[in-house]
N, C-alpha and C positions, 0 to 999 in steps of 0.2 A: 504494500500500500504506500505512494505519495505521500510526503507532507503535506498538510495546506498550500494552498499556494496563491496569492493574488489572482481575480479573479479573471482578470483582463491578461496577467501572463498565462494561464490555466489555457485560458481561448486560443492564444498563440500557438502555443505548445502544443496543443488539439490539432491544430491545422484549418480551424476555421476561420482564421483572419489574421492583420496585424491588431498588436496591441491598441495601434491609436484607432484602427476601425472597431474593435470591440466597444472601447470606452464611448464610441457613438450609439453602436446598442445596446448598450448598457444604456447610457440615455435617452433610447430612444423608447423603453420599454419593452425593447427586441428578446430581452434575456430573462432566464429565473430560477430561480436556486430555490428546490425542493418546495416549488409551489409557490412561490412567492417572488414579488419584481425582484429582479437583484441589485444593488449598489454598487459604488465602486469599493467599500471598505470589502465587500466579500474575501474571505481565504476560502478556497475550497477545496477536494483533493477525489478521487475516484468515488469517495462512498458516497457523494452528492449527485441530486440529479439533478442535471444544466439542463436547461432548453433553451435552441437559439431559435427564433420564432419558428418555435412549435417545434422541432426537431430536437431528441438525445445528443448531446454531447455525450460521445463515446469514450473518453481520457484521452491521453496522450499519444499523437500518430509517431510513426518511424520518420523520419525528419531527413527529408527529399531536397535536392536542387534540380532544377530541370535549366538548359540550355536551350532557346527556344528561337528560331528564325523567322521571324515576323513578317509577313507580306502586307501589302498595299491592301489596305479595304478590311484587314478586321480589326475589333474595338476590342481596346483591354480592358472596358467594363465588363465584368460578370455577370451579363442581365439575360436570362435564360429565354427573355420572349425576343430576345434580338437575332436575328439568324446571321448575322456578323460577328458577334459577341465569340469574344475568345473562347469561352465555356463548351461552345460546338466544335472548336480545332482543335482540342485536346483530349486526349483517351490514358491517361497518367494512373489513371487507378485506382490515385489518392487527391483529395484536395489540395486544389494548389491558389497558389495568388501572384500577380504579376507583383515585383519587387519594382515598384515605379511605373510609367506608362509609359506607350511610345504613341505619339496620336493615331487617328485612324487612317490620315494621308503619310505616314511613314513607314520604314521599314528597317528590319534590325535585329539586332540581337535585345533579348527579350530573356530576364530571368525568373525563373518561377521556383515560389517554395509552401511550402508548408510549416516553416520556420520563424517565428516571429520575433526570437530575439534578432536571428540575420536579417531581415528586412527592417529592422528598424535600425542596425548597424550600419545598413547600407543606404539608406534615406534618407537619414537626419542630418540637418545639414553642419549641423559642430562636428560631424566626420571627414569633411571633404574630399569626399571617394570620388574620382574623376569618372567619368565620360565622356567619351569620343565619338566625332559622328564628322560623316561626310556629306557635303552639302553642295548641291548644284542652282543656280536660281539662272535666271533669265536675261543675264546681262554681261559683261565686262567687268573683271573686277581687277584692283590694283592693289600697292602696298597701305594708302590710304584708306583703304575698305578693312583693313584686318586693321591697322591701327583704331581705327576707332569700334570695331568689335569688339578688343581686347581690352579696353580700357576702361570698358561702361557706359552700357546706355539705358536709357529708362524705360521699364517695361510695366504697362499701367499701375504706374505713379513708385516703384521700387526702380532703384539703380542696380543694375545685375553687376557682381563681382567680377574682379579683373580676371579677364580668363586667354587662354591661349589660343590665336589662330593665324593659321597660314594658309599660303595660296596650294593648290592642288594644280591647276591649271585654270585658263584664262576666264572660265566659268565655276571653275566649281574652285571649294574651301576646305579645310582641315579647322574644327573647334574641340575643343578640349574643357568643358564646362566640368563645376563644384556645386552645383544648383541648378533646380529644376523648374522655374516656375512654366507657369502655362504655357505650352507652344511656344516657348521662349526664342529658338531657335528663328522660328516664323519671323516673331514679331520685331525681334533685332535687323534680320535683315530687311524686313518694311519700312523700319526705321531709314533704315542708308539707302532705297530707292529702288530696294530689290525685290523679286518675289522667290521663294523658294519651290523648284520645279521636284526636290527631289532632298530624301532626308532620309539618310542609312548608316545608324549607330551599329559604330565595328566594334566597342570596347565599354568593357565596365570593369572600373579597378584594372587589373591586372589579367584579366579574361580577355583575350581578342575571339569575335565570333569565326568563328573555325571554319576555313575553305571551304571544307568537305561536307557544312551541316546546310543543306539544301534548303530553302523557303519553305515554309509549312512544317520544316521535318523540327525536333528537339530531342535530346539525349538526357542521361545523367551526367551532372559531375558532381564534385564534390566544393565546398566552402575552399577546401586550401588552394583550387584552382585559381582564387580570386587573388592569394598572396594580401589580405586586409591584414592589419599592423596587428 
């Protein structure tokens, strides 16, 4: 038998979310501990019975990474009336959760866990776990275009962090981002006069998405792939 365990780590650990999405059904009145709403002070441990609307919490899964190749046109929301929704391009066996999102007009590497301490290792932005992504838009670009990429610019009403980028060739770019806000990537280069025709994240942390893992396809690895501190 478990010790107790905070309630929202308990969920993690489960494989039914991250931590910060639990604590949203937890408020949302999503969750309940032996019959009752649950809180966020809850410990709980196997001999309790969780439901996450409406559904057993079974205890703690075997603790998964998936490497996943993301193509153009599916959503990393989990919304099972979506027939786009990632939820349909996966057959893993186990609950999994996209570690971050990639939007639905891009493409990439894509990791999935059932881990919720690792996805919150790899999120938070007091970690600054890099990502890399290559970028194509619709124009000319020069060394003036990465300088002022790299230096910050404002993406609805925050300054995005100094981040790394270089030219690829006369259209396309090499960024190296610490932070994830919205379509960030888009909305920088709308900013400097560009559209982006094409957006395909090759890296997270120390992980390059692998030649050989075909679009739609995803494998196992493991955490130490990623080399985090």
């Amino acid at each position: 038998m478990t010790q107790p365990t905070r309630l929202a780590k308990y969920l993690g650990h489960a494989g039914i979310c991250s931590r910060r999405q639990a604590s949203r059904l937890i408020d949302s009145g999503d969750v309940t501990v032996n019959g009752r709403p649950a809180n966020h002070i809850d410990h709980v441990s196997e001999q309790d019975c969780i439901m996450v609307m409406g559904k057993p919490v079974l205890g703690p899964a075997k603790k998964v990474l998936y490497a996943y190749h993301k193509p153009v046109g599916v959503d990393c929301k989990l919304n099972p009336d979506d027939p786009t929704s990632l939820i349909h391009h996966l057959s893993t066996g186990t609950r999994t959760y996209p570690i971050g999102r990639l939007d639905k007009d891009s493409r990439g590497l894509l990791l999935l866990t059932n881990d919720g301490e690792l996805c919150q290792r790899l999120i938070h932005p007091d970690h600054h776990v890099e990502k890399e992504y290559w970028v194509t838009v619709d124009g000319s670009l020069d060394d003036k275009f990465c300088q002022k990429m790299a230096s910050g610019i404002v993406v609805d009403g925050q300054l995005t962090l100094p981040c790394k980028v270089s030219l690829l060739s006369d259209t396309q770019f090499k960024i190296v981002l610490k932070q994830g806000l919205n379509r960030q990537i888009r909305k920088m280069a709308k900013y400097c006069g560009y559209r982006v025709v094409d957006l395909h994240r090759v890296r997270i942390a120390s992980f390059n998405l692998p030649n050989t893992l075909l679009e739609s396809h995803y494998h196992l690895i493991t955490p130490a792939a990623l080399k985090l501190d």
